[in-house]
Phi, psi and omega in degrees: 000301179279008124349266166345300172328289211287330184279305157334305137295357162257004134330255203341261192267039164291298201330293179312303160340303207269323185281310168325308188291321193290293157321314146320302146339297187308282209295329162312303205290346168283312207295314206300338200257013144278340156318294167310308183299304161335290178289335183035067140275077191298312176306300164304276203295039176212311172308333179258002152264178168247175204274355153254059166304128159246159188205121148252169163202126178256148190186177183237166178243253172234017182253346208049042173258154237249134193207127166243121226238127164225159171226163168297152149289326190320280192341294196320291200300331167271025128321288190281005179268003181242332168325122169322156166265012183254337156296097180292118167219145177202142174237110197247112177259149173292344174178161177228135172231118194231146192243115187247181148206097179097225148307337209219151207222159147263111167231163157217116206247158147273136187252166143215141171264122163244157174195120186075050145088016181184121186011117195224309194203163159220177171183237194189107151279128174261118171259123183247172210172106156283130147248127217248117196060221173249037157212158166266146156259115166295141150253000182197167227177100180225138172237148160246192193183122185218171135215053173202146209073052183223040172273000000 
């Protein structure tokens, strides 16, 4: 019996172990395409998606009706690549709540958007994520953007 106890709890926690590293994995390869976003490195940020990534954005507008906005990753990346290098921008997230099942991961991250140094938005990144071999890769991207309610 306790032979048993003991092989179990240690399943358990391989299991558990194994779900942590994965979730490590996960929250690296986001932080790593912010990086690429920083860094305004199109190349890092193309290493960290796949190559049919879609990016949305959801907001309202100025009837306050609810508007969903998608772009090319090109469109994207050459945005960030044309912002000066002298405009101080940071996207800072505040926490990751990550979901893995298989090949396919969840994140949700909460955010603050700065630029120069003072305030601009905040919101909540949904991150879908695949793994292909041994790495993840985003494949879908939906952001929200307010700049009230972002305590």
């Amino acid at each position: 019996m306790k032979k048993a106890l003991v092989f179990v709890f240690a399943m358990s926690s391989l299991a558990l172990w194994s779900q942590n590293n994965e979730q490590e994995a996960v929250q690296l390869a986001i932080e790593k395409f912010f990086e690429g976003f920083h860094q305004q490195d199109t190349l890092a940020l193309q290493n960290s998606v796949s190559d049919a990534i879609v990016l949305q954005t959801i907001s309202t507008d100025s009837l306050g009706s609810t508007v969903v906005r998608s772009e090319s990753f090109n469109k994207f990346a050459q945005s960030i690549a044309s912002i000066p290098k002298t405009m101080k921008f940071e996207e800072k997230l505040k926490s990751f709540s990550i979901q893995i099942d298989g090949n396919m991961a969840n994140a949700w991250t909460p955010y603050e958007f700065w630029l120069r140094d003072e305030f601009h938005h905040c919101g909540v990144n949904s991150f879908q994520l695949v793994k292909y071999g041994e790495d993840w890769k985003i494949v879908y991207l939906i952001d929200t953007r307010r700049k009230e309610g972002c305590d």
